[in-house]
C-alpha positions in Angstrom: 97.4 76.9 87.4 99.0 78.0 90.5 103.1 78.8 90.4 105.4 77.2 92.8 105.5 78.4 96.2 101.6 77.3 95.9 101.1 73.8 96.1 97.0 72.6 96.0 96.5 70.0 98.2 93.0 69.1 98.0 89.4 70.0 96.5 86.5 69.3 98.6 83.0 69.6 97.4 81.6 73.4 97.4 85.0 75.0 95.9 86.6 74.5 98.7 90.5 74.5 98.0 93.0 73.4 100.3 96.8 74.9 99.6 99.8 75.2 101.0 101.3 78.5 100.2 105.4 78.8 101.2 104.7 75.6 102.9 102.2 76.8 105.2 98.4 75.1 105.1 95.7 77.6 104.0 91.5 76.7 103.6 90.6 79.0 100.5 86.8 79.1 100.4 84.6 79.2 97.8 84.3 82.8 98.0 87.6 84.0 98.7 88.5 85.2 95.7 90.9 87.5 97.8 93.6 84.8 98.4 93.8 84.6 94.3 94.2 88.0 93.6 97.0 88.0 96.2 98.9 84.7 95.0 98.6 86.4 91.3 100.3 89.7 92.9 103.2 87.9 94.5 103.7 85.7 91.6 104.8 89.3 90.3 107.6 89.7 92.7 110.9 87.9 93.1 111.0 84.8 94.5 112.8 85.6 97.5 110.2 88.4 98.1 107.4 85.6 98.3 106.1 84.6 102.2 103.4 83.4 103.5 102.8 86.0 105.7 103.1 88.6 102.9 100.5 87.1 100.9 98.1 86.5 103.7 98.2 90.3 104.9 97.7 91.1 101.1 95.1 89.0 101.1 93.2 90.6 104.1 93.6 94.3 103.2 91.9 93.3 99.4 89.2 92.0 101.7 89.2 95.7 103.3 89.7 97.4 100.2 86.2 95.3 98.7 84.1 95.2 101.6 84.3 98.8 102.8 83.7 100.0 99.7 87.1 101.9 99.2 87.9 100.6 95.7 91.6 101.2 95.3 92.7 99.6 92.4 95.6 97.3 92.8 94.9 94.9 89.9 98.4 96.4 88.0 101.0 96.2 91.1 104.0 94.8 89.4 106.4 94.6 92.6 106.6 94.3 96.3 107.0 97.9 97.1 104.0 98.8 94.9 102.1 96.4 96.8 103.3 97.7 100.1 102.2 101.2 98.8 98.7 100.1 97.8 98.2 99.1 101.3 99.2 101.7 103.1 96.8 103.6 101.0 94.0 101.4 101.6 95.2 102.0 105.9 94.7 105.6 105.3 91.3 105.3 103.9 90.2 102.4 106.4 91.0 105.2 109.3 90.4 108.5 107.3 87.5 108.7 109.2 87.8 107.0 112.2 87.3 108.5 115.3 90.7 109.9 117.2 90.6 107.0 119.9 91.2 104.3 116.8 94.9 106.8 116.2 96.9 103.8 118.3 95.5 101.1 115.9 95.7 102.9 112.6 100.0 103.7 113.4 99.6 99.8 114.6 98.2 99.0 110.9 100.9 101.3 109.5 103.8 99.6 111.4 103.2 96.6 110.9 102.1 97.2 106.9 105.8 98.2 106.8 107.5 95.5 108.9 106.0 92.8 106.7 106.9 94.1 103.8 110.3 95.4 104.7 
């Protein structure tokens, strides 16, 4: 069950789901699970808090956080700053080791981590 600013427009065969989230079309794929854990976080924030674009850069830094093998938990974020904290954590350890020539990117990351959730 899906809350209302996500509206499921389709089914195809394979798991394939196909959603509008805030009004904007989004192709959820059988195995990203990353949009769901996303949508169940901003279903914990006020309603005026909710955006597409919020979700969907949620949604990508989970992806970071489970396929580099950094593990930050974020399963218990109740708000939108708590989210915004979790991923400036998971920024930190994406570029922790990075080499000093990524420094542009990772304040990049940082910026716009903020400005998207500000």
């Amino acid at each position: 069950m899906y809350l209302s600013f996500i509206e499921i427009v389709s089914t195809a065969v394979a798991g394939v789901r196909h959603l509008k989230i805030c009004g904007h079309d989004y192709t959820a794929y059988s195995y990203d699970w990353y949009i769901d854990d996303a949508i169940f976080l901003a279903a914990r924030w006020k309603p005026d808090q909710i955006t597409y674009e919020r979700i969907l850069h949620l949604r990508n830094w989970i992806r970071e956080n489970y396929q580099h093998d950094h593990n930050i938990s974020y399963q218990r974020l109740c708000s939108l700053a708590g989210c915004r904290k979790w991923v400036k954590v998971v920024i930190h350890a994406e570029y922790r080791h990075a080499p000093g020539e990524f420094k542009t990117d990772y304040q990049q990351r940082l910026s716009e981590n903020k400005g998207i959730f500000s």
